[in-house]
C-alpha positions as CSV (number, residue, x, y, z in Angstrom):
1,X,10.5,16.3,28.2
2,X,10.8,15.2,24.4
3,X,7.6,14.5,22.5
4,X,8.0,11.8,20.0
5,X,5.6,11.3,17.2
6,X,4.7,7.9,16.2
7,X,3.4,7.3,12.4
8,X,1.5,5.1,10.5
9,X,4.4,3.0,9.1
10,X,4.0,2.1,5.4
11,X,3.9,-2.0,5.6
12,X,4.3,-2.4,2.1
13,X,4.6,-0.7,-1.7
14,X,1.3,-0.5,-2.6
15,X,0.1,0.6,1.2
16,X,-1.6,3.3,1.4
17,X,-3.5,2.6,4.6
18,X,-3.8,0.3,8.0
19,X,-7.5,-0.2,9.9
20,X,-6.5,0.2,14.0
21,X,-7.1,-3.2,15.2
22,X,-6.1,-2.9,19.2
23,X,-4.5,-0.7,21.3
24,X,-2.0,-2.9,23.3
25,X,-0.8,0.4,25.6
26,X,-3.0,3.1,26.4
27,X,-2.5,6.6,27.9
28,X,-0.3,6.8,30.6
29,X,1.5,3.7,30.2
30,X,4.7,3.4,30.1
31,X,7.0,1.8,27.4
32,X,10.1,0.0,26.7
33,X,11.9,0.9,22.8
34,X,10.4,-2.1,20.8
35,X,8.0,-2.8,22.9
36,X,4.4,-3.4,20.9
37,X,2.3,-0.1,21.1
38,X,-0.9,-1.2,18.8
39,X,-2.2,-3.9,16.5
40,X,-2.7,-2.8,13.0
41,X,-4.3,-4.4,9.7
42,X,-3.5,-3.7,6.2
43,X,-5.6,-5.5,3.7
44,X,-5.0,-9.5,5.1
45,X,-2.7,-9.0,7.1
46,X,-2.1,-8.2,11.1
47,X,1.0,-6.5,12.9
48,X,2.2,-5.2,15.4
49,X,3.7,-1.5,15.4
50,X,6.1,-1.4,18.2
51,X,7.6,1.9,20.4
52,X,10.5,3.4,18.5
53,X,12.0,4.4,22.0
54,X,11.6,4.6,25.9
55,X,9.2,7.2,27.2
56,X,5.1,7.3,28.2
57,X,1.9,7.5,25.7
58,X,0.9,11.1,26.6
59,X,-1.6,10.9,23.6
60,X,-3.9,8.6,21.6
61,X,-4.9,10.1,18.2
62,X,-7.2,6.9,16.4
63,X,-9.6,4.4,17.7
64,X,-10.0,0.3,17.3
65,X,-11.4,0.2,14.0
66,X,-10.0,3.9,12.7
67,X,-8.7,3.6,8.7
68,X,-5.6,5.8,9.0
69,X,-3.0,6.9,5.9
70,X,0.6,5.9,6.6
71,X,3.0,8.4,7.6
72,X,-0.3,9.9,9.9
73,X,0.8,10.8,13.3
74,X,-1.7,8.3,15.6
75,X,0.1,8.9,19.1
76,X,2.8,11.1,21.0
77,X,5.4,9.4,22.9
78,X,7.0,11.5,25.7
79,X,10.5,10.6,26.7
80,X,12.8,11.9,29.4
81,X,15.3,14.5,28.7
82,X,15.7,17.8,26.8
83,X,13.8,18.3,23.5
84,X,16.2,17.4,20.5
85,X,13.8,16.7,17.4
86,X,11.9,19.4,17.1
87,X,11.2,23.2,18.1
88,X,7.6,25.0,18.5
89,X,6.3,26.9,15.4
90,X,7.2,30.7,16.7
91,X,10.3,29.4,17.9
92,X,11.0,28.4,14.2
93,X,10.0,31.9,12.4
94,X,12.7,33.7,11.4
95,X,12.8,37.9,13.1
96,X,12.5,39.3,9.5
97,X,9.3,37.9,9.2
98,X,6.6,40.6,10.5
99,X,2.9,39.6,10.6
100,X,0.6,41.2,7.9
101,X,-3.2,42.8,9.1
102,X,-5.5,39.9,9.5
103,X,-7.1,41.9,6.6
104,X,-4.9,42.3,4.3
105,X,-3.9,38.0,4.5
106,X,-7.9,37.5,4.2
107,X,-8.3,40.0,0.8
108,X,-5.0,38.5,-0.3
109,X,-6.5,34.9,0.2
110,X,-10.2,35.8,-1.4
111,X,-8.2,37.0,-4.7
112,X,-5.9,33.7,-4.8
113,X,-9.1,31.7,-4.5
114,X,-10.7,33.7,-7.5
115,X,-7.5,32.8,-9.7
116,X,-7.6,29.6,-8.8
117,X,-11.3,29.5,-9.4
118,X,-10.8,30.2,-12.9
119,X,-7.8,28.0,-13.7
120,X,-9.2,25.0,-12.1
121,X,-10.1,22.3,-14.3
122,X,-13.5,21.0,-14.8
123,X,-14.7,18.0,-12.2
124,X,-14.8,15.2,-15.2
125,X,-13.5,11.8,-15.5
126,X,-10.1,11.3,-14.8
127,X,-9.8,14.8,-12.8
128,X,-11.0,13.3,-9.4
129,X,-9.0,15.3,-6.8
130,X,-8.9,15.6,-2.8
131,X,-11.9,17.6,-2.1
132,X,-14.4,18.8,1.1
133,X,-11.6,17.5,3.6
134,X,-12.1,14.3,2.0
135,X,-8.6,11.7,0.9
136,X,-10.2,9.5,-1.7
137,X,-7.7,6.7,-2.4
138,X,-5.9,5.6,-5.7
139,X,-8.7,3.1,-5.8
140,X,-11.4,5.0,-5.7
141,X,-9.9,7.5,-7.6
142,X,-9.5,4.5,-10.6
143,X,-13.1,2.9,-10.3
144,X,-14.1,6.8,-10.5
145,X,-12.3,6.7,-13.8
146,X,-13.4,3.3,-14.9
147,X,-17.1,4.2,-14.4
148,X,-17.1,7.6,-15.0
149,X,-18.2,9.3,-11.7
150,X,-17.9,13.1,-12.1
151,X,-16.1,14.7,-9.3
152,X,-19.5,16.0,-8.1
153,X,-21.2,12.8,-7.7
154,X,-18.4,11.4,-5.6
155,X,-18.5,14.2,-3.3
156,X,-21.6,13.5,-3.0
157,X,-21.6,10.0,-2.0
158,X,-21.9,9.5,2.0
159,X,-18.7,7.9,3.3
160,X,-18.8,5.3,5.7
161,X,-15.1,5.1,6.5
162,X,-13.1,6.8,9.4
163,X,-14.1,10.0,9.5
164,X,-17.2,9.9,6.4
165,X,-14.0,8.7,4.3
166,X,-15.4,7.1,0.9
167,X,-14.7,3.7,0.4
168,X,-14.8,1.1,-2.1
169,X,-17.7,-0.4,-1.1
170,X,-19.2,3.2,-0.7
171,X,-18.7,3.5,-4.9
172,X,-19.9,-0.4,-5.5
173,X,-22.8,0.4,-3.2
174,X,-23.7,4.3,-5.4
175,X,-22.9,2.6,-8.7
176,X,-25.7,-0.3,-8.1
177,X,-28.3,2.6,-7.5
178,X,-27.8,5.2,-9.7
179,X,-28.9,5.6,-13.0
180,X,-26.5,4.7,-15.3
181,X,-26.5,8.2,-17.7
182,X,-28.2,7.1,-21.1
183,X,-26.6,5.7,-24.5
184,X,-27.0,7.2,-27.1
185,X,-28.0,5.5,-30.0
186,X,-28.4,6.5,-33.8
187,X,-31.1,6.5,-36.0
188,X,-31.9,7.6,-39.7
189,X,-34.5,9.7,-40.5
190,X,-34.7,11.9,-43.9
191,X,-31.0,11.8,-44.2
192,X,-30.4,13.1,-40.8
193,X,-28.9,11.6,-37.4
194,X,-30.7,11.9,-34.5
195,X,-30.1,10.7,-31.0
196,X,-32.3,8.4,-29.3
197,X,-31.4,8.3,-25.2
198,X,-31.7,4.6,-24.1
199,X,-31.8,4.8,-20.3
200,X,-30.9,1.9,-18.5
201,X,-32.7,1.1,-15.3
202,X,-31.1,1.3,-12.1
203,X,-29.6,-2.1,-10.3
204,X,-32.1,-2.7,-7.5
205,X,-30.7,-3.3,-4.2
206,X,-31.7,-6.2,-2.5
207,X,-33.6,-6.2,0.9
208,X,-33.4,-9.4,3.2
209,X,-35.9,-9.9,6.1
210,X,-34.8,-10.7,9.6
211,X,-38.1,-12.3,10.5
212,X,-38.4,-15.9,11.5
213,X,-35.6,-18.3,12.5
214,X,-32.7,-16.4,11.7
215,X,-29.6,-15.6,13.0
216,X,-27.8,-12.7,12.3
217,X,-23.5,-13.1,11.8
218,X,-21.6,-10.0,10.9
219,X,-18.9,-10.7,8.6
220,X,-15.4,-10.2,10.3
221,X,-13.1,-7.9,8.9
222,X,-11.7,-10.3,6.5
223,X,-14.2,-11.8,5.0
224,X,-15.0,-8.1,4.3
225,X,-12.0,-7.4,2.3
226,X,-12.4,-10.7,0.6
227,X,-16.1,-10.0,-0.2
228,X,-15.4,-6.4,-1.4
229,X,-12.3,-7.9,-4.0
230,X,-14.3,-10.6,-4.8
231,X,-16.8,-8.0,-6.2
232,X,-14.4,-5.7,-7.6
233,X,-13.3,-8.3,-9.7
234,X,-16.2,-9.7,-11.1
235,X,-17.4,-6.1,-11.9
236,X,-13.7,-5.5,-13.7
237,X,-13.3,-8.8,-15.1
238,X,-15.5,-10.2,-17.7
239,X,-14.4,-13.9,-16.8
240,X,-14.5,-17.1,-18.8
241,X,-13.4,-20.5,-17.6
242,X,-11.9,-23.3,-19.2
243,X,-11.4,-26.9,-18.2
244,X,-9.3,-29.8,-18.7
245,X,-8.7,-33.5,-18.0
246,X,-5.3,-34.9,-16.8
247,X,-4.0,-38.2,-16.6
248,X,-1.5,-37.6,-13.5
249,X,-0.8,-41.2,-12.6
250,X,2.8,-40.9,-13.2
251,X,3.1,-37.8,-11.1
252,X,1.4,-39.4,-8.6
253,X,3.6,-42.6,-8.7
254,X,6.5,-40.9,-8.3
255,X,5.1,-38.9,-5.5
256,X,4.0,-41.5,-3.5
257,X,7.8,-43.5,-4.2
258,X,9.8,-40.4,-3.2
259,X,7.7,-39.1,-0.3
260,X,9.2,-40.7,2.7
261,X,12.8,-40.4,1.1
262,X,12.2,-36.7,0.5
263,X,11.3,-36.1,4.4
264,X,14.1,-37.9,5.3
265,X,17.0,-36.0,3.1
266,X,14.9,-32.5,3.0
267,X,13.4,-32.2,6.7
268,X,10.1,-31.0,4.3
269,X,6.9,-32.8,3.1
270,X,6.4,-32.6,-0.7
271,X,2.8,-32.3,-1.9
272,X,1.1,-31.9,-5.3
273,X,1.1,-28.2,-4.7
274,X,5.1,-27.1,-5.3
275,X,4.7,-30.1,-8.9
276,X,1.6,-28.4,-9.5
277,X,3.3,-25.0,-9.5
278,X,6.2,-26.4,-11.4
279,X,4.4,-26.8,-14.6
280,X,2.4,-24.0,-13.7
281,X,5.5,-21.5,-14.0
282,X,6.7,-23.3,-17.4
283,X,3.5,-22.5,-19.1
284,X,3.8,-18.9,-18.0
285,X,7.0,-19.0,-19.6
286,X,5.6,-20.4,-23.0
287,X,2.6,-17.9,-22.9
288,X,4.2,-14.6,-21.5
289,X,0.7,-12.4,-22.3
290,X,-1.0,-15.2,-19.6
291,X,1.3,-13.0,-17.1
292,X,-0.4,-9.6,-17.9
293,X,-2.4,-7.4,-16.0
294,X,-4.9,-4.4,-17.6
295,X,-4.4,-0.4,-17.1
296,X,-7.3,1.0,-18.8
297,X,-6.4,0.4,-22.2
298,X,-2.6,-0.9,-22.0
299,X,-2.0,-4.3,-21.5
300,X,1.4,-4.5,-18.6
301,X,3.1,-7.1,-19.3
302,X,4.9,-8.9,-16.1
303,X,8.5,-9.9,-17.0
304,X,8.8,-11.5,-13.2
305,X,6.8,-14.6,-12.5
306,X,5.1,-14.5,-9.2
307,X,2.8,-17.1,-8.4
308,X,0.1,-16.8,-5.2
309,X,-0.9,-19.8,-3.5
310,X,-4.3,-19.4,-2.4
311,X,-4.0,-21.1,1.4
312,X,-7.2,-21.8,4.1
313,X,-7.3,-20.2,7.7
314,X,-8.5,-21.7,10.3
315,X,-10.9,-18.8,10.6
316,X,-11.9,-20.7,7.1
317,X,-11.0,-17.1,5.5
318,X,-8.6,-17.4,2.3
319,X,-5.1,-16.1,1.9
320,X,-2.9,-16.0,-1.0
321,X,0.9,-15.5,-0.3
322,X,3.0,-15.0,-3.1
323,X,6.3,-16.7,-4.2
324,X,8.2,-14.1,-6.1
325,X,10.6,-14.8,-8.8
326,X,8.6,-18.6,-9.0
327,X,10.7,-19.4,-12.1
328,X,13.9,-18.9,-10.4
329,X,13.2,-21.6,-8.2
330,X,13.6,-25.7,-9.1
331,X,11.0,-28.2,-7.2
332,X,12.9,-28.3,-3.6
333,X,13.0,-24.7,-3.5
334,X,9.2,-24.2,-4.2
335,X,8.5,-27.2,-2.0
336,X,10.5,-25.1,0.9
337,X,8.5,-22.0,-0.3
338,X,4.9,-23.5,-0.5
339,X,5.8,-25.3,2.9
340,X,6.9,-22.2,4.9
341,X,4.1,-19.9,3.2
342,X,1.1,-22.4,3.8
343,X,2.4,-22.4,7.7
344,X,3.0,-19.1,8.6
345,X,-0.3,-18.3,7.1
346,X,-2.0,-20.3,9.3
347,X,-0.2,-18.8,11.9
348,X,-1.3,-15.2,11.0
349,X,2.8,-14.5,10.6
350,X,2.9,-13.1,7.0
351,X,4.6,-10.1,5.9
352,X,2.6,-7.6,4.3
353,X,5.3,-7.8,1.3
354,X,4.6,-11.6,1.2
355,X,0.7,-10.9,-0.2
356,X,1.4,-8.7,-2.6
357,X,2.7,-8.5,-6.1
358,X,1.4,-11.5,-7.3
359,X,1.5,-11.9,-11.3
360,X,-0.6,-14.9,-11.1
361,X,-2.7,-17.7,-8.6
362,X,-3.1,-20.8,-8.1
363,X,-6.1,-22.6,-5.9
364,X,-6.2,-26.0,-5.1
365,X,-9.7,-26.9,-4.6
366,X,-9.1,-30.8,-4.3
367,X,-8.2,-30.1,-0.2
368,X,-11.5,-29.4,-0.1
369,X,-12.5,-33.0,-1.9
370,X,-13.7,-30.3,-5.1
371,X,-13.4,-32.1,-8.5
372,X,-13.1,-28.8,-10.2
373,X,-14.2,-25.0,-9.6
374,X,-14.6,-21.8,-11.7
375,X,-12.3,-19.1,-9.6
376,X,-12.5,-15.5,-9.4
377,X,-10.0,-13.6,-10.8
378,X,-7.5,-12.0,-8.1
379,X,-7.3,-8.3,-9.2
380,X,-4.8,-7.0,-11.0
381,X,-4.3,-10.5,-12.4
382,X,-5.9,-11.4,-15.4
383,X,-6.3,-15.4,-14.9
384,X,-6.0,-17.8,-12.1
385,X,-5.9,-22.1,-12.2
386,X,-8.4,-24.3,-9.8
387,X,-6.7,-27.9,-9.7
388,X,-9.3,-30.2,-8.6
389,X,-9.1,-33.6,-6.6
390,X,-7.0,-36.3,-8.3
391,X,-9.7,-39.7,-8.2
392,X,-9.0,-43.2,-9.8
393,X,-10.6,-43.7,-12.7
394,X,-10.9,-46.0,-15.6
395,X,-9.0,-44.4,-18.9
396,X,-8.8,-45.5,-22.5
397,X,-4.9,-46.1,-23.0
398,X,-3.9,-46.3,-26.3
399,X,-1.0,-48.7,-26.9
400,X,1.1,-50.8,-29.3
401,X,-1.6,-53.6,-29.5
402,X,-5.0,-51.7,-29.2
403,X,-6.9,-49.5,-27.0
404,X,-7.5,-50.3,-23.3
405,X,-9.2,-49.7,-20.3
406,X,-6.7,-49.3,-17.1
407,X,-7.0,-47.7,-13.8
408,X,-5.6,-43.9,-13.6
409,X,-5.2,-41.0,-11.5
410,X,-7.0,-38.3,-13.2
411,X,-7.7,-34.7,-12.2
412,X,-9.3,-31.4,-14.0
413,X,-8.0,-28.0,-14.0
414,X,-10.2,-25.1,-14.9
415,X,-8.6,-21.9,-16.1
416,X,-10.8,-18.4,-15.2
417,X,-9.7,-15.8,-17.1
418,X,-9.9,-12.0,-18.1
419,X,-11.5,-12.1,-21.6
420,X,-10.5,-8.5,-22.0
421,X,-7.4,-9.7,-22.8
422,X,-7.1,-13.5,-22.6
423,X,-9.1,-15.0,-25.6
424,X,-10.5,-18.4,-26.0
425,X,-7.5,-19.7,-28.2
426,X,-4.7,-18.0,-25.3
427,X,-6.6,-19.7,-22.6
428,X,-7.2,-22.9,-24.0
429,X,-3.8,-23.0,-25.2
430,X,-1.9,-22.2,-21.8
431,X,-4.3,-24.5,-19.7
432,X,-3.5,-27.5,-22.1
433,X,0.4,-26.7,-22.1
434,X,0.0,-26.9,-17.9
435,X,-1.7,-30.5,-18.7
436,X,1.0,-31.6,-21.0
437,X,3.4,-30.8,-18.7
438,X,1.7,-32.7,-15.5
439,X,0.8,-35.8,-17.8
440,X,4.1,-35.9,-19.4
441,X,6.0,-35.4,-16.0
442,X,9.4,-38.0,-15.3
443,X,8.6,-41.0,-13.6
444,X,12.0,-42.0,-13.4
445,X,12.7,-38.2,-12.1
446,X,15.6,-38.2,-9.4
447,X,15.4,-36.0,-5.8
């Protein structure tokens, strides 16, 4: 018999983790090669890990709801036949290699911990390492930096992942209790500097009665992950959001002229979305440092465009797939794109690669019936648009023979943004450019 082990397969560039979601075959069963083993999760979205060949699960390693690394053995396959992959560990030691005393390997080991003892480097900012049999992830690691959590005070902090793992909401929760260590502030006094300790009083956290007419909903494991970004960015991001009128009507027009001719010679529906996106990705273009995203204190600056489309679940969760290399594209090939993304997201069939890597969103809050919104920023990002319900409305025209009042189709966009980075004039400026280009769209334009 051959024992195959099955891993944690990495779903995408930056994933460095999957959350068990079901076991589809349990121990004993018997499997077909591709046949689906489990159900995993990473960040938004689910799939399925299937057997990499024929054989029997002789052994389960995680369970529902387990946060494993990728490339983590989670179950042992056993297949038919004679042992090809792999050979026990005495099997594999060379006969020149002879055993030291137990005591010698142990005095050996004390006086290599003592070395390193002294070499090691002090647990400060920027030094946060793997300690007490704990994996703390690259994002932990960075809001440890950001905040500047000693190593000690993050081994400190009581994990409430798989296995007491530390999690992101494990920091969020530690850093809106503690004590934030005191500024120091100067003061004058016979010619001499002295410090004067300001302390800052800790965040209270909030506690919610469950008396009364109530009922209790645990959030699901999305809404979650949404929850935990949505407070990650607003604690990285100081935002500010600008707004803006446009006159669409001649978008519109054309729209509304094209739409059953477009159907009928594309097989695809166009929206506003895909025009929307259009003059979206041309004021990227004009204002490249829009396209940025913040590392510490360098400013990265994006030289592909990729736009996310913020899409609605049925579950009424959010999802934003990502159309990469967006400026590539003319209108029918980000009305194809926006059309194919919006359904297999409903369907739950995105790719993990189709989620990520976004330089740069877009919501439309006008399928709701919204006017206009103030968005949170989605992390690494450093701004994201809200296009708001287009409504008929009277407008001042101005024309040849005088000012007048006509019908229009008007809509606002509102433009959140990183002020780190993105300044009043840079914001202003990009969100008026995407107006220009809606409101000075071709009427006339062909298909």
């Amino acid at each position: 018999m051959a024992k195959i082990e099955l891993v944690m397969p990495k779903m995408g560039e930056s994933i460095i983790e999957a959350t068990i979601l079901n076991w589809v075959k349990n121990v004993g069963d018997k499997v077909e090669e591709d046949e689906t083993i489990l159900e995993i999760a990473t960040d938004k979205v689910d799939s399925e890990i299937p057997s990499p060949v024929d054989g029997t699960i002789k052994e389960i390693l995680f369970n529902v709801d387990d946060v494993v690394p990728v490339g983590t053995v989670i179950a042992i396959i056993e297949t038919t036949g004679e042992e090809t992959g792999s050979v026990s560990e005495d099997e594999s030691k060379p006969d020149a290699i002879i055993e030291a005393p137990q005591e010698e390997v142990q005095k050996a080991a004390a006086s290599l911990e003592s070395d390193i003892e002294k070499i090691k480097l002090p647990n400060v900012v920027g030094n946060i390492q793997n300690s007490q049999n704990r994996f703390y992830s690259p994002l932990v690691k960075n809001i440890a930096k950001e905040e500047n959590i000693t190593q000690d005070e993050l081994d400190n902090i009581s994990g409430s992942g798989a296995n007491g793992r530390v999690t992101k909401q494990d920091v969020l929760s530690f850093l809106e209790q503690r004590t934030k260590t005191p500024n120091q502030i100067k003061v004058t006094s016979n010619d001499q500097d002295k410090a004067a300790p300001v302390a800052q009083a800790a965040v209270p956290k909030m506690s919610f009665s469950s008396e009364g007419n109530v009922e209790i909903i645990e959030m699901d494991r999305m809404r979650r992950l949404i929850a935990d970004h949505m407070v990650m960015s607003k604690h990285t991001s100081p935002h500010v959001t600008s707004f803006v009128e446009a006159d669409v009507t001649n978008l519109v027009n054309w729209r509304n002229g094209i739409k059953k001719e477009y159907v009928s010679k594309y097989g695809e529906k166009i929206t506003f979305t895909p025009i929307i996106l259009e003059a979206v990705i041309k004021a990227l273009v004009d204002f490249p440092m829009v396209n940025v995203s913040v590392d510490g204190k360098n400013v990265i600056v994006k030289k592909d465009i990729n736009v996310g489309m913020a899409a609605a679940l049925p579950s009424g969760n959010l999802i934003v797939p990502v159309i990469k290399n967006a400026n590539m594209l003319n209108l029918n090939g980000l009305v194809r794109s926006v059309n194919d993304l919006a359904t297999r997201a409903r369907a739950n069939k995105l790719k993990p690669e189709e989620i990520q890597g976004g330089t740069f969103t877009v919501t439309n809050v006008g399928t709701f019936g919204n006017v206009m919104g103030t968005p949170i920023i989605n992390q690494p990002q450093v701004a994201i648009l809200a296009a708001g319900a287009i409504r008929k409305r009277p407008a001042v025209l101005e024309t040849e023979h005088g000012d007048v009042i006509a019908i229009r189709h008007m809509m606002f966009l509102s433009l959140s943004y990183d002020h780190r980075v993105v300044d009043g004039f840079l914001g202003g400026s990009f969100l008026k450019r995407i107006s220009d280009y809606l409101e000075g769209f071709d009427g006339n334009r062909g298909i």
